[in-house]
C-alpha positions in Angstrom: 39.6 17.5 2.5 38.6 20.3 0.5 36.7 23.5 1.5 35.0 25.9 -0.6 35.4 29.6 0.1 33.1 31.8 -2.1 35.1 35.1 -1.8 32.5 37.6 -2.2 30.1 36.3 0.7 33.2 36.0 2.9 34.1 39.7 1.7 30.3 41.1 2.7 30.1 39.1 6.0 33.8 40.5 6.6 32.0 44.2 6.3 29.0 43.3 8.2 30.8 42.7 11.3 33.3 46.0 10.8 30.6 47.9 10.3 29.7 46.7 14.1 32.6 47.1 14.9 35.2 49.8 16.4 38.9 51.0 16.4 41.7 48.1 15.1 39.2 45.5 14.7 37.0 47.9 12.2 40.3 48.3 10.4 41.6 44.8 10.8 38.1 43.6 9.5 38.2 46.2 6.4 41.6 45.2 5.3 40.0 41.6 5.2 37.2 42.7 3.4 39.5 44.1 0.7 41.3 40.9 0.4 38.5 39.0 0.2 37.1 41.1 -2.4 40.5 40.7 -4.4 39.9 37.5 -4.3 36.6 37.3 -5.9 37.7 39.7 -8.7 40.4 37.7 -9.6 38.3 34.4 -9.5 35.7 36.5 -11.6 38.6 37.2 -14.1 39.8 33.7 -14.3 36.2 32.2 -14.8 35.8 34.5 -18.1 38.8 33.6 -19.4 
């Protein structure tokens, strides 16, 4: 079974809910966002290549 993550809409829904967020979770939820957003980058990099 395969799943398809697209990084960047994971990324933005990741800031959505930090931005409702407070405290740990805000962070925690940021730190995921950035991660995510790595992620799409990178897969942005490979697909030109």
């Amino acid at each position: 079974m395969c799943i398809e993550y697209d990084p960047q809409r994971e990324a933005e829904a990741a800031m959505k809910q930090a931005a409702e967020s407070e405290g740990a979770a805000r962070q925690r939820l940021i730190q995921l966002a950035l991660v995510w957003h790595r992620l799409a980058r990178e897969r942005r990099g490979q697909e030109t290549d």
